[in-house]
C-alpha positions in Angstrom: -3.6 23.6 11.8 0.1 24.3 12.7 2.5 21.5 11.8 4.7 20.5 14.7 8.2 19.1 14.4 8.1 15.6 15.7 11.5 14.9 18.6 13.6 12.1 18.1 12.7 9.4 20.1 8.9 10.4 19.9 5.9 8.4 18.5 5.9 8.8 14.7 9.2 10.2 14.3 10.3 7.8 11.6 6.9 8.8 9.2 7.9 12.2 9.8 11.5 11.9 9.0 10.6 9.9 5.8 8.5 13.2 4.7 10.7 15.3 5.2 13.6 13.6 3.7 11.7 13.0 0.1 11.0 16.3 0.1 14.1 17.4 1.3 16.2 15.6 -1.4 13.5 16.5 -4.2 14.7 19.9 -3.8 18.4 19.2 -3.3 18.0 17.7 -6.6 15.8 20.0 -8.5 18.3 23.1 -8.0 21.6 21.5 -9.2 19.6 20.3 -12.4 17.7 23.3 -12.8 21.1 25.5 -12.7 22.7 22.8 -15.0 19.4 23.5 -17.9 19.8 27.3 -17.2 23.9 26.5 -18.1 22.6 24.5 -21.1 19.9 26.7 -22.3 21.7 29.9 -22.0 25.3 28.4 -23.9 24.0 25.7 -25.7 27.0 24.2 -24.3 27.5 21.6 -21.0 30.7 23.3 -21.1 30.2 26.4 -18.6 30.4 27.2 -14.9 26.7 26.5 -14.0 27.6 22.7 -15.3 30.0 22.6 -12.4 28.1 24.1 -9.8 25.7 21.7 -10.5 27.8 18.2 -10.3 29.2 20.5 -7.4 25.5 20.8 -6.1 25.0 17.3 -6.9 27.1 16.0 -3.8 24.9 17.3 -0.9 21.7 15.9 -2.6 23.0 12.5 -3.0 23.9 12.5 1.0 20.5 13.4 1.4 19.1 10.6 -0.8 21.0 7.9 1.4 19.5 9.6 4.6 16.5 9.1 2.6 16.8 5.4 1.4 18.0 5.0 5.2 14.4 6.3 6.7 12.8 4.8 3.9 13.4 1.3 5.1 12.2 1.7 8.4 8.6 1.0 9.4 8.3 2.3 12.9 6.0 1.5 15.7 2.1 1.3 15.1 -0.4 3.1 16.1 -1.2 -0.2 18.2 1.8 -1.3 19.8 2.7 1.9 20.8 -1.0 2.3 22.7 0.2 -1.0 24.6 3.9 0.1 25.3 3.0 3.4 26.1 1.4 3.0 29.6 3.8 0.6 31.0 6.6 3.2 30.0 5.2 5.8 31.9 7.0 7.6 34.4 10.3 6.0 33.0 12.8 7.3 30.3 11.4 6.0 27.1 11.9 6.4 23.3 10.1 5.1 20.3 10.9 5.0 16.9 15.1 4.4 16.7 17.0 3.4 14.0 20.7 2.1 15.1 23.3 1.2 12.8 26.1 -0.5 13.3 29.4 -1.5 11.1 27.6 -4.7 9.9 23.7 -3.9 10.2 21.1 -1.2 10.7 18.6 -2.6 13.7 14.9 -0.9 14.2 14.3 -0.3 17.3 10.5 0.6 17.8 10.2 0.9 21.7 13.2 1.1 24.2 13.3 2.2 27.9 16.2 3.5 30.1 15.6 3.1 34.1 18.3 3.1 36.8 21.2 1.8 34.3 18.9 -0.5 32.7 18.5 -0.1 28.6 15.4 -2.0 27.5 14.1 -2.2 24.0 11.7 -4.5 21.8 13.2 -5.2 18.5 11.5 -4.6 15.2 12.3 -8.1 14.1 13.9 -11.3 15.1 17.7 -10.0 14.4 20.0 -12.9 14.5 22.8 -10.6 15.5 20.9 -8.3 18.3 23.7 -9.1 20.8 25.8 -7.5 18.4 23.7 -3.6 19.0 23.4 -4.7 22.7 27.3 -4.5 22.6 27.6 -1.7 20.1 25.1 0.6 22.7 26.9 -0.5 26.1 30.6 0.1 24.5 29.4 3.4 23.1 27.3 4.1 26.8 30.4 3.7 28.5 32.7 5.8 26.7 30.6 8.3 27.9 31.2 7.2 31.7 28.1 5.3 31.8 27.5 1.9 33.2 24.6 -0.2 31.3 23.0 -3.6 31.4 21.5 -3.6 27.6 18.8 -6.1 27.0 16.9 -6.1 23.7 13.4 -8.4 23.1 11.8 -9.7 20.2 8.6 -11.2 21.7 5.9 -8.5 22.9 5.2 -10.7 26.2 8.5 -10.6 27.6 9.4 -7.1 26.8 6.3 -6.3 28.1 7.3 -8.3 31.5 10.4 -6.5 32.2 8.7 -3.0 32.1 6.7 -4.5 34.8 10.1 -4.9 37.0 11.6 -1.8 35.6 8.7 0.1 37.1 9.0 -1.3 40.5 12.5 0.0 40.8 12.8 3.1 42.5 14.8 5.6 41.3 16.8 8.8 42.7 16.6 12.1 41.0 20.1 11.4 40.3 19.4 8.1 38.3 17.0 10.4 36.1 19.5 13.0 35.2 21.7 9.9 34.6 18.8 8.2 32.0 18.2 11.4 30.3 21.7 11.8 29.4 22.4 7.9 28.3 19.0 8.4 26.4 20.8 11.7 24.7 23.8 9.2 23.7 21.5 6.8 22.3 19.7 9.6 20.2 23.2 10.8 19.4 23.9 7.3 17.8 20.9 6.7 16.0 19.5 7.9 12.9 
């Protein structure tokens, strides 16, 4: 069987990105220290040109291994919650699986809807400072001409409840275009 690439903002995206980030920054790793024993081995010497490719080689594999650690520390949505999300975000602009971070904190955001304007998300845990994303997300909505009411939960029941309302809004085909794009911004500041 084929693997597919997982999207951003699909179920299962973080367990995917985790993959392929470990595997990703093994072998950013492996060539720079691999070239570095070929320097050693072949000049008996750290003193050679292979030695600075490979501290050279070195730079893009440690920017992978903080993507990595990044990934690493996110959980995701279970198999569960996203069989009970998943129905009441049909027919809207929805997203699983988003990792924001901010200039203080990195939020999880397992589920989040976008309907008419409307930015709706459950939070992975009780954040203290969720008020601080809602702003982050609606300042950098805006900038791109947007205009957002941002609302983030951290109980099932009432995130649950307000997809019930957001479904019963009705919505133009211009409100779509509108959510697909402010979901693109969204995807464009998360991990």
């Amino acid at each position: 069987m084929k693997n597919k690439k997982i999207t951003k903002g699909s179920f299962g995206y973080i367990s995917y990105c985790k993959k392929r980030e470990i595997l990703k920054t093994a072998l950013l790793f492996l060539i720079p220290l691999s070239l570095f024993a070929a320097g050693w081995i072949t000049t008996k010497s750290r003193l050679n040109v292979l030695t600075i490719v490979a501290v050279l080689g070195m730079l893009p594999a440690s920017k992978s291994a903080v993507l990595m650690i990044m990934y690493l520390k996110g959980h995701g949505i279970s198999r569960e919650e996203h069989d009970l999300y998943a129905p009441l975000m049909e027919g809207m602009t929805g997203s699983f699986d988003l990792i924001f971070t901010t200039y203080e904190k990195t939020y999880e955001i397992p589920a989040l809807v976008i309907r008419c304007g409307n930015i709706v998300g459950i939070s992975a845990g009780a954040y203290e400072t969720i008020r601080d994303l809602e702003k982050h997300i609606e300042h950098s909505v805006r900038q791109e001409g947007y205009s957002v009411c941002v609302k983030f939960f951290d109980k099932k029941e009432a995130y649950m409840q307000r997809l019930g309302s957001l479904a019963k809004l009705e919505e133009s085909e211009a409100d779509v275009a509108a959510d697909l794009a402010i979901r693109q911004v969204l995807f464009d500041i998360s991990l």
